[in-house]
Biopython code that builds the backbone (N, CA, C, O; Angstrom):
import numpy as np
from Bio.PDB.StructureBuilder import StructureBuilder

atoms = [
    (1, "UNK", "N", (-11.671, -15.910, 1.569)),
    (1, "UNK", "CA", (-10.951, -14.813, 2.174)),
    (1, "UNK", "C", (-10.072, -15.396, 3.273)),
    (1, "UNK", "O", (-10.541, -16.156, 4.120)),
    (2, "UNK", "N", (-9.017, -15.096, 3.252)),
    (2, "UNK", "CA", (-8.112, -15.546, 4.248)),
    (2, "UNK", "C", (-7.372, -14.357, 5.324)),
    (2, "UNK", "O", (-6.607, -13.472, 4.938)),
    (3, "UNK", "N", (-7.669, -14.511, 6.295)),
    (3, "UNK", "CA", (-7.208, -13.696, 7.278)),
    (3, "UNK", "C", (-6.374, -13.922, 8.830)),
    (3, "UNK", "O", (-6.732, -14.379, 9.916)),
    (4, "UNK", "N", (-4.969, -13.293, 8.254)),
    (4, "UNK", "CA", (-3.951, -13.867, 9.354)),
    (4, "UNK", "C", (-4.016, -13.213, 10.976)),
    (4, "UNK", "O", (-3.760, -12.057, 11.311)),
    (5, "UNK", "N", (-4.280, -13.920, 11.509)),
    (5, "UNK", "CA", (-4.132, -13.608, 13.050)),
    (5, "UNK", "C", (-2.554, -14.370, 13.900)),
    (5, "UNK", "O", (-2.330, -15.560, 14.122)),
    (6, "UNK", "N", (-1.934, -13.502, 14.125)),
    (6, "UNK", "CA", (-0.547, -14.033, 14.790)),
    (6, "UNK", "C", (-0.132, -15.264, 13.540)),
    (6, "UNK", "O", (-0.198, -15.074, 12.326)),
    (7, "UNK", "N", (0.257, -16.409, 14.161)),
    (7, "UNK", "CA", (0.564, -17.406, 13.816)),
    (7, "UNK", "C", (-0.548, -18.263, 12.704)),
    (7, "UNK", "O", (-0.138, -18.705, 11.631)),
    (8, "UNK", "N", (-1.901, -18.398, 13.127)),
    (8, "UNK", "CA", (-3.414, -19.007, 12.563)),
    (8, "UNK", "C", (-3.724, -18.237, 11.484)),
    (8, "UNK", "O", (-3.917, -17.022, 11.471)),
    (9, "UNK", "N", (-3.766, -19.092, 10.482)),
    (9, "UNK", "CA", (-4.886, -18.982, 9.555)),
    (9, "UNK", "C", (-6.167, -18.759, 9.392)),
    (9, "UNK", "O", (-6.703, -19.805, 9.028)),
    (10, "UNK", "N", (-6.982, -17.817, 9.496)),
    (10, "UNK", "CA", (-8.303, -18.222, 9.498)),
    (10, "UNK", "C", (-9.120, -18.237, 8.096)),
    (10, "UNK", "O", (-9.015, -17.408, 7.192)),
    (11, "UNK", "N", (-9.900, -19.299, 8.129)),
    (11, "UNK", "CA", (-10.403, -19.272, 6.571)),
    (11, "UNK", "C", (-11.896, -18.822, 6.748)),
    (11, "UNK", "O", (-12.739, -19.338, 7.482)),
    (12, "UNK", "N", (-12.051, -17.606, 5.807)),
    (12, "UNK", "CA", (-13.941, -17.580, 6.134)),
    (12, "UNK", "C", (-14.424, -18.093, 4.673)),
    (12, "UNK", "O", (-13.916, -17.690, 3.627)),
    (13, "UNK", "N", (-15.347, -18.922, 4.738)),
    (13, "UNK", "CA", (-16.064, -19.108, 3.482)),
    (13, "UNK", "C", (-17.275, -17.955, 3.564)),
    (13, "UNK", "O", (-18.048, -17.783, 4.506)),
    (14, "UNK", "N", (-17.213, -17.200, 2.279)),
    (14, "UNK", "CA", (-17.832, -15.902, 2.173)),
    (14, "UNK", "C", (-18.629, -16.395, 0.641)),
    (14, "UNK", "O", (-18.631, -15.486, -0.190)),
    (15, "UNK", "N", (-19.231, -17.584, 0.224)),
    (15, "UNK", "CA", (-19.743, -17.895, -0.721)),
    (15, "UNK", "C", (-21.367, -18.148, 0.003)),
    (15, "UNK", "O", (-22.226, -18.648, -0.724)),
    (16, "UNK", "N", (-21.549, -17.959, 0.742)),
    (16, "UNK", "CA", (-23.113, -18.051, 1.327)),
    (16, "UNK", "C", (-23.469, -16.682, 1.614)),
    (16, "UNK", "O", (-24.657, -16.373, 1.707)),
    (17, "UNK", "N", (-22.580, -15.865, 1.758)),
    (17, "UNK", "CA", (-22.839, -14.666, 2.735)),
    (17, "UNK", "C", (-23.800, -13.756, 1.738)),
    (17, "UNK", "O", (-23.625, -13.511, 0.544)),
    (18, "UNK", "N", (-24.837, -13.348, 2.585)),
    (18, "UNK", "CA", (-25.622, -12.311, 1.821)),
    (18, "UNK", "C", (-25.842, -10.994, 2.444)),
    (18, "UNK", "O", (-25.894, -10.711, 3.641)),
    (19, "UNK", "N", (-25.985, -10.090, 1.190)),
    (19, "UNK", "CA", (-26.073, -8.601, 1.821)),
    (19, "UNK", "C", (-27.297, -8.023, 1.639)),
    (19, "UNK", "O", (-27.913, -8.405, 0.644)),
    (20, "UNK", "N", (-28.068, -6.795, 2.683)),
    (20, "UNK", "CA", (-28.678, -6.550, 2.590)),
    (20, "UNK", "C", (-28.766, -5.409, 2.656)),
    (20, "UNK", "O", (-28.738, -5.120, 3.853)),
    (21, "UNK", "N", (-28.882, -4.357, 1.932)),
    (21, "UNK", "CA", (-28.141, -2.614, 2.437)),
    (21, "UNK", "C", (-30.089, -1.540, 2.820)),
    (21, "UNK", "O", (-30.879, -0.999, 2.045)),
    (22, "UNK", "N", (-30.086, -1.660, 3.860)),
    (22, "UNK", "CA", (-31.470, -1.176, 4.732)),
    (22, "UNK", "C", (-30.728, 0.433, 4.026)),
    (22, "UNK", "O", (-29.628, 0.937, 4.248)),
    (23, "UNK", "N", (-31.804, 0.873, 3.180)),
    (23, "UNK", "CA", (-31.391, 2.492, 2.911)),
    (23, "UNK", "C", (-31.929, 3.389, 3.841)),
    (23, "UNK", "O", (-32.790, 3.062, 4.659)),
    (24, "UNK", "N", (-31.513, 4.360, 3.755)),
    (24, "UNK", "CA", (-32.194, 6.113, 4.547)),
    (24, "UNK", "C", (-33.561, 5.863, 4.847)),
    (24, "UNK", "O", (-34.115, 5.868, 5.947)),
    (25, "UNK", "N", (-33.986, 5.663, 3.822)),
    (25, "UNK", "CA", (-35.406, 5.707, 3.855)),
    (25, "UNK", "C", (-36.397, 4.570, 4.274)),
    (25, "UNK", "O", (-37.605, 4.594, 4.037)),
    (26, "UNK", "N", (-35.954, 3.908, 4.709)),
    (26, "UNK", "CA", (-36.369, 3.026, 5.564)),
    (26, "UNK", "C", (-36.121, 1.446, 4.568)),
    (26, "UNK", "O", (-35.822, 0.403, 5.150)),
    (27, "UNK", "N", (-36.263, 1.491, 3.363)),
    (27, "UNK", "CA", (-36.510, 0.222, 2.384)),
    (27, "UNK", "C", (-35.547, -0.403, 2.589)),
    (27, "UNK", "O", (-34.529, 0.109, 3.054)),
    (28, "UNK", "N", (-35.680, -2.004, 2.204)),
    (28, "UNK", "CA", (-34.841, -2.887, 2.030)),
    (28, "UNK", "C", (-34.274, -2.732, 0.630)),
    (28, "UNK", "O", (-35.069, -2.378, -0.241)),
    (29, "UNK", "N", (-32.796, -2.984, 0.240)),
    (29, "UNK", "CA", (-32.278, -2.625, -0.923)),
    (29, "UNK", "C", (-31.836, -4.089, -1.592)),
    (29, "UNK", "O", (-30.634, -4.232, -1.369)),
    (30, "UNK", "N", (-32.225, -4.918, -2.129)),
    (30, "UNK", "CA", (-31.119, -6.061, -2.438)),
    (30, "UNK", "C", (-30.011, -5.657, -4.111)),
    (30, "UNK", "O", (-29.113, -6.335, -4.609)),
    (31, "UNK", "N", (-30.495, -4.539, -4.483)),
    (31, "UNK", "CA", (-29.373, -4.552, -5.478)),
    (31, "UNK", "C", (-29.753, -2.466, -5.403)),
    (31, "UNK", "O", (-30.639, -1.679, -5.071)),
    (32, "UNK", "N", (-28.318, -2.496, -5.989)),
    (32, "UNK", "CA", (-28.140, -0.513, -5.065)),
    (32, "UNK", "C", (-28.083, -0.156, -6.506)),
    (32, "UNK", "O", (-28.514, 0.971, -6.751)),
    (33, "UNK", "N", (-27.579, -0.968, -7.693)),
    (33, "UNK", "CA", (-28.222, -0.162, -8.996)),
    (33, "UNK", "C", (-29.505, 0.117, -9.344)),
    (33, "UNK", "O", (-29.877, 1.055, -10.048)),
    (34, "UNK", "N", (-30.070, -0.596, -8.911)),
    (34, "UNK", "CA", (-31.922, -0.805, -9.266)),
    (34, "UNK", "C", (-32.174, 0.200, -8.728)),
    (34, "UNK", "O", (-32.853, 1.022, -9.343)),
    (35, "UNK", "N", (-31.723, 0.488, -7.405)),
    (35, "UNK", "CA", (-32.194, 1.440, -6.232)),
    (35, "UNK", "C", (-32.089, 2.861, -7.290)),
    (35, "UNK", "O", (-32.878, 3.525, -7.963)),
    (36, "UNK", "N", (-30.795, 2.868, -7.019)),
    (36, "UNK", "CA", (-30.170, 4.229, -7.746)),
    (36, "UNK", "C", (-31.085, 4.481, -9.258)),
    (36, "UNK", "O", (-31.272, 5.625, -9.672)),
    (37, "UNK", "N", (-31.438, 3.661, -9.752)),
    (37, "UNK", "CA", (-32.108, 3.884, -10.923)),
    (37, "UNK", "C", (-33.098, 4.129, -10.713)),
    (37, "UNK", "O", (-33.559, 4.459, -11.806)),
    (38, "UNK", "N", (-34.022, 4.233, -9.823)),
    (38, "UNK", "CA", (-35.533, 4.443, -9.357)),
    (38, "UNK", "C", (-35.475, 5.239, -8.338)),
    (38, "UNK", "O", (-36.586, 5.765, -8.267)),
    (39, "UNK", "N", (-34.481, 5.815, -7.103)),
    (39, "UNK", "CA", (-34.412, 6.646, -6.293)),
    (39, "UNK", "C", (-33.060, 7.474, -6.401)),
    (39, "UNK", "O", (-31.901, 7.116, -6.610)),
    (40, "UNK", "N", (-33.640, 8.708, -6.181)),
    (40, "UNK", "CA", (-32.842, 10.355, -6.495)),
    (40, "UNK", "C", (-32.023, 10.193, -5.364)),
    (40, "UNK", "O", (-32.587, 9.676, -4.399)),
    (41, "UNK", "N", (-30.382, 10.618, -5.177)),
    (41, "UNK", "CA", (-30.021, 10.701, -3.594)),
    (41, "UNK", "C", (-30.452, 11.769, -3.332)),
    (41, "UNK", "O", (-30.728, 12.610, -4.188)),
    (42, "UNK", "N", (-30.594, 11.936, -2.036)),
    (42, "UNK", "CA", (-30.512, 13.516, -1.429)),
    (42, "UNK", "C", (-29.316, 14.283, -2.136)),
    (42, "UNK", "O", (-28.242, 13.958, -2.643)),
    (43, "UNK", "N", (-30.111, 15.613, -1.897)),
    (43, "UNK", "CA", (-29.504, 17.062, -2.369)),
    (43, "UNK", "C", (-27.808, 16.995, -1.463)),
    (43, "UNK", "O", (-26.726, 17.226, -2.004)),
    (44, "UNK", "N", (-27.999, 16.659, -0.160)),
    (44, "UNK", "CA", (-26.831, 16.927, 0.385)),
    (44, "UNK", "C", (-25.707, 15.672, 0.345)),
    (44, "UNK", "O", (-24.545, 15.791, 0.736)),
    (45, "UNK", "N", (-26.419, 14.198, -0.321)),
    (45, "UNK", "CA", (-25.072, 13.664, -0.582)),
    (45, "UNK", "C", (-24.403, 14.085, -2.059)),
    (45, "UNK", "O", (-23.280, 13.780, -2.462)),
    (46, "UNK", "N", (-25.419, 14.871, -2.740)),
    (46, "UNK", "CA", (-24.948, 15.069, -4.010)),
    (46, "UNK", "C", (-24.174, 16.055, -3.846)),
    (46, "UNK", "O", (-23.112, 15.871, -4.441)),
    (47, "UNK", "N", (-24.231, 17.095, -3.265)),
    (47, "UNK", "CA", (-23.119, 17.999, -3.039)),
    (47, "UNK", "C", (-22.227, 17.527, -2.476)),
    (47, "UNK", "O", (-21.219, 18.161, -2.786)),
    (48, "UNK", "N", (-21.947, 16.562, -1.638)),
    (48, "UNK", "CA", (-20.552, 16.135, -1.233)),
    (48, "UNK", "C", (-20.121, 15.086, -1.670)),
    (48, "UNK", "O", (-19.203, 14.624, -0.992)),
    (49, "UNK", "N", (-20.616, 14.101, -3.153)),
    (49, "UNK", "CA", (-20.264, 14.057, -3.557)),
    (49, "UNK", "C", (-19.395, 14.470, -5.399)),
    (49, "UNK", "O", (-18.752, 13.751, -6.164)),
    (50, "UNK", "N", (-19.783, 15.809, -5.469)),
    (50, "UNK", "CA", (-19.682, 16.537, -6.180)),
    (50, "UNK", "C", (-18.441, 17.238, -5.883)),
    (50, "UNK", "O", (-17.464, 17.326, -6.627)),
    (51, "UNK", "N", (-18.638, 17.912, -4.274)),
    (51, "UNK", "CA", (-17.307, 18.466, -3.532)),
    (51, "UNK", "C", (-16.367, 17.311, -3.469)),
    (51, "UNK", "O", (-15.210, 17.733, -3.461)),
    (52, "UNK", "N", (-16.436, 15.904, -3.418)),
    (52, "UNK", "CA", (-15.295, 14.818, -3.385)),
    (52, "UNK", "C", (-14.299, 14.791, -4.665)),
    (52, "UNK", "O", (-13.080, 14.634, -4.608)),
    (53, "UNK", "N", (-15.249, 15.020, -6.084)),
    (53, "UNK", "CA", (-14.937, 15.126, -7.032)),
    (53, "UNK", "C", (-13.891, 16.406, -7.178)),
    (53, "UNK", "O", (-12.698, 16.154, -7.351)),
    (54, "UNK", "N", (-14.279, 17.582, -7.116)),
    (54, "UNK", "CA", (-13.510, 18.430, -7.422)),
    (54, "UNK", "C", (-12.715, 18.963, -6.640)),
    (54, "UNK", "O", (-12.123, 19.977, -7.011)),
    (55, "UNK", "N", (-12.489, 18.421, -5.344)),
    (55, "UNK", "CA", (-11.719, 18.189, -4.246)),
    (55, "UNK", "C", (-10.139, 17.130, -5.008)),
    (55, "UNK", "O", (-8.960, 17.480, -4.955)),
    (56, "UNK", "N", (-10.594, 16.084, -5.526)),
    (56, "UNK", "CA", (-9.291, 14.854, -5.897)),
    (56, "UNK", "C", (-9.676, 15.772, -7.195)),
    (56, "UNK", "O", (-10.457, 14.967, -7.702)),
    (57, "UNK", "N", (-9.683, 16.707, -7.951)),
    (57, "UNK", "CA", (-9.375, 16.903, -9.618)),
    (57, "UNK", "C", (-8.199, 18.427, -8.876)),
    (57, "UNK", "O", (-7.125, 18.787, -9.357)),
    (58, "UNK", "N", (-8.770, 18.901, -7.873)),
    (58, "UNK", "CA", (-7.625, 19.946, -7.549)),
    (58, "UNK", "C", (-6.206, 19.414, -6.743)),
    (58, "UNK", "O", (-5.146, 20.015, -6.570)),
    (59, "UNK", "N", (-6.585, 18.169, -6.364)),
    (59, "UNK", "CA", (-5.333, 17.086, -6.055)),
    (59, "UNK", "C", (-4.429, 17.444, -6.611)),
    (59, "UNK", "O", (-3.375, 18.005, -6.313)),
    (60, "UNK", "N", (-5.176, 16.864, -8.022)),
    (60, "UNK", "CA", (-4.749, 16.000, -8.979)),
    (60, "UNK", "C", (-3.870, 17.311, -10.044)),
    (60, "UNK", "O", (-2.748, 17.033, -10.468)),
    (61, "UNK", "N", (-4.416, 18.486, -10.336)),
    (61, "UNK", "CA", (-3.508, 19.458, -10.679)),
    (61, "UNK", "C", (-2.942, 19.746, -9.757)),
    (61, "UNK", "O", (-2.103, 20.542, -10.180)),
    (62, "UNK", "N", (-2.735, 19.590, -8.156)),
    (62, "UNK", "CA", (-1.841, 20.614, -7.977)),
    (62, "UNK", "C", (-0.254, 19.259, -7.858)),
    (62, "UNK", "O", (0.847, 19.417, -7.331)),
    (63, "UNK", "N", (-0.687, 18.346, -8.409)),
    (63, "UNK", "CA", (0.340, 17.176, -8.287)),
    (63, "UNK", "C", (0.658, 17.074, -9.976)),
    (63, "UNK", "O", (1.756, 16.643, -10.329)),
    (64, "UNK", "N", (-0.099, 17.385, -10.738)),
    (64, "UNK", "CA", (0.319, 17.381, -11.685)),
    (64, "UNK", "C", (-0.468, 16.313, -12.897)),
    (64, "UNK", "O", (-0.094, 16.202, -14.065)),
    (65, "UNK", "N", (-1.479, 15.689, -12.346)),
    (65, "UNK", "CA", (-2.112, 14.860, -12.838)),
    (65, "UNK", "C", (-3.418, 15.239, -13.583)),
    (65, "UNK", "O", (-4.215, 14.464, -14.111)),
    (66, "UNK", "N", (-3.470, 16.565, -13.519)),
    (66, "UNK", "CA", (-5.022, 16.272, -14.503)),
    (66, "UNK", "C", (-4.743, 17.126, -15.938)),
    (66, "UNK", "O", (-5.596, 17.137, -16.825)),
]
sb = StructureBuilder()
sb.init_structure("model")
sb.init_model(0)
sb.init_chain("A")
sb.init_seg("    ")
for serial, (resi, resn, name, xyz) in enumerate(atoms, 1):
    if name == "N":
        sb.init_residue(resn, " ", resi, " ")
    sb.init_atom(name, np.array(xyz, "f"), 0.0, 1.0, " ", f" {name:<3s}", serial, name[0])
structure = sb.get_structure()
């Protein structure tokens, strides 16, 4: 990844870097499909992401796209 500051280059080597995504519920996550395949989200991210959905599909007709 390369990232310009003013004049400098900065180079990060991002080939070691590891992630660790600490969920809601207190667990350590190392992979978020596994997760998702064995844990339900909450009721209330599912409604907003449900409302995200049909939020960009009324975009999307009123632009002309769906």
């Amino acid at each position: 990844m390369n990232i310009f500051q003013g004049r400098w280059r900065l180079v990060i080597d991002v080939s070691k870097v590891k992630v660790t995504h600490i969920m809601a519920d207190g667990c350590v996550c190392e992979d978020l499909g596994a997760y998702l395949d064995t844990h339900l989200l909450p009721e209330d991210v599912q409604r907003m992401i449900l409302g995200f959905i049909q939020d960009g599909h009324a975009i999307g007709e009123q632009n002309g796209l769906a």
